[in-house]
N, C-alpha and C positions, 0 to 999 in steps of 0.2 A: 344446415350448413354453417350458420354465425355461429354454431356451438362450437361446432369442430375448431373454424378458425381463432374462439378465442382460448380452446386449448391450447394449440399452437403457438399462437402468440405468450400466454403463459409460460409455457413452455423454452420458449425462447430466452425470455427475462430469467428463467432459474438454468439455465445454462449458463450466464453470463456470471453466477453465486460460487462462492467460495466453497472446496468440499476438499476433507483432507482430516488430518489428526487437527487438533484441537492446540491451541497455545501450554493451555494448560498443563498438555501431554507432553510438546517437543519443546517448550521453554525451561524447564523447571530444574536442569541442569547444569553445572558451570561450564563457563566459557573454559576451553584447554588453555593453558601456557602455551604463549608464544603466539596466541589466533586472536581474532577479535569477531565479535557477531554482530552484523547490522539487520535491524526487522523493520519495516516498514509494512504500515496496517492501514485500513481504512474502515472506520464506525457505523459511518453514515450511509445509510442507501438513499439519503436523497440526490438527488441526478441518476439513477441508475443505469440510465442509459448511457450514460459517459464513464468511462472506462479505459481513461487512457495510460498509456505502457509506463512504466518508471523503469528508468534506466540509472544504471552505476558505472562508473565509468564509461560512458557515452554506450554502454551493451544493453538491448533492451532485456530487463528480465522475467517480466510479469506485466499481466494488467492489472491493474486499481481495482478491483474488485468489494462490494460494500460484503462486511463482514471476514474480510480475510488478510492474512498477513502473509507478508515473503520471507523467508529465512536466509541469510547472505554469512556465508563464514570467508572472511577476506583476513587478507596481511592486515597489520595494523598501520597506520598512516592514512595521510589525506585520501580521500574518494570523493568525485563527484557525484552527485545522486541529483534526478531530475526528474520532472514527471511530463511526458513528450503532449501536452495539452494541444487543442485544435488554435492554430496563428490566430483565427479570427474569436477565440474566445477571448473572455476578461473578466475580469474580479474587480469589481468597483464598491465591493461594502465589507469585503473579508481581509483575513492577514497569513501571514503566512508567506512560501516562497515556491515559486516555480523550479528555483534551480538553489540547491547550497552545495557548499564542500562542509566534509563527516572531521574531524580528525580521530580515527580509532586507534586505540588504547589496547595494548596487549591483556588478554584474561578479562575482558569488559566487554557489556551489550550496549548498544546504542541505538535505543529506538525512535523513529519518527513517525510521526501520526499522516495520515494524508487526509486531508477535509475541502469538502465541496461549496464551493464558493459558487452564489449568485451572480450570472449574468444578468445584464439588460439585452431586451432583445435577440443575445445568441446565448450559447451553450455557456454556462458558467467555468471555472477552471477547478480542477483539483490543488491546492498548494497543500506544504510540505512542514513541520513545525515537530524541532523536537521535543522530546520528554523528557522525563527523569527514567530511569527502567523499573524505579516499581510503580508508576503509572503505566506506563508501558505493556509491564507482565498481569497490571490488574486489565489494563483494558483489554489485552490480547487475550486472557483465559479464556473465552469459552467462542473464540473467533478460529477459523478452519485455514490453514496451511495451505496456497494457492504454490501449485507448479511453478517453479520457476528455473530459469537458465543459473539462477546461481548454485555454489556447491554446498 
């Protein structure tokens, strides 16, 4: 029976994993005239268990998922983008931001990293830091494309 259950439990954690085309595949393309692309990634599976929703424009549109990115084709201009962390988490040794505003650029990508910050005693937080996009496109190549509400 503890076999079974820690299939399951296995099982569970890789439901939680990023599955989809590959950065590699749906990045490698230019932005259209007139659109702008926002990607939001995350590297690290440490915390795994924490998985919280990033929102743009206060809409949630994915979870935080380690090893996967979101693809956001928005107007160009301000966006807020945030990552909906538990109240009673905290980040007391990391940097980075819970909440920014994007300003996107017509025909330009703009990626942000999202990295797992050390709690004391509770859940640590996800914050937000951006890149340049050929960090971005190196770090994203071989990370899997997470469902998301945007278009």
């Amino acid at each position: 029976m503890r076999g079974h259950l820690g299939i399951f439990v296995a099982a569970g954690f890789l439901a939680g994993c990023a599955s989809g085309p590959t950065g590699g595949e749906t990045l490698t393309d230019s932005v259209k005239s007139g659109a702008s692309r926002l990607v939001i990634y995350r590297s690290s599976a440490v915390g795994l268990a924490v998985q919280p929703e990033y929102l743009v424009d206060g809409k949630a549109i994915a979870s935080s998922q380690p090893n996967g990115f979101v693809l956001c084709h928005l107007r160009a201009g301000r966006h807020d983008v945030e990552i909906a962390n538990l109240p009673f988490s905290n980040n007391l040794f990391g940097d980075g931001a819970e909440r920014m505003t994007v300003n996107l650029r017509s025909g330009t990508a703009t990626y942000l990293a999202a990295t797992p910050q050390m709690g004391v005693l509770t859940p640590g937080k996800i914050t937000l830091k951006q890149v340049s996009e050929s960090q971005g496109r190196a770090d994203t190549a071989s990370f899997y494309q997470i469902s998301s509400g945007c278009s």
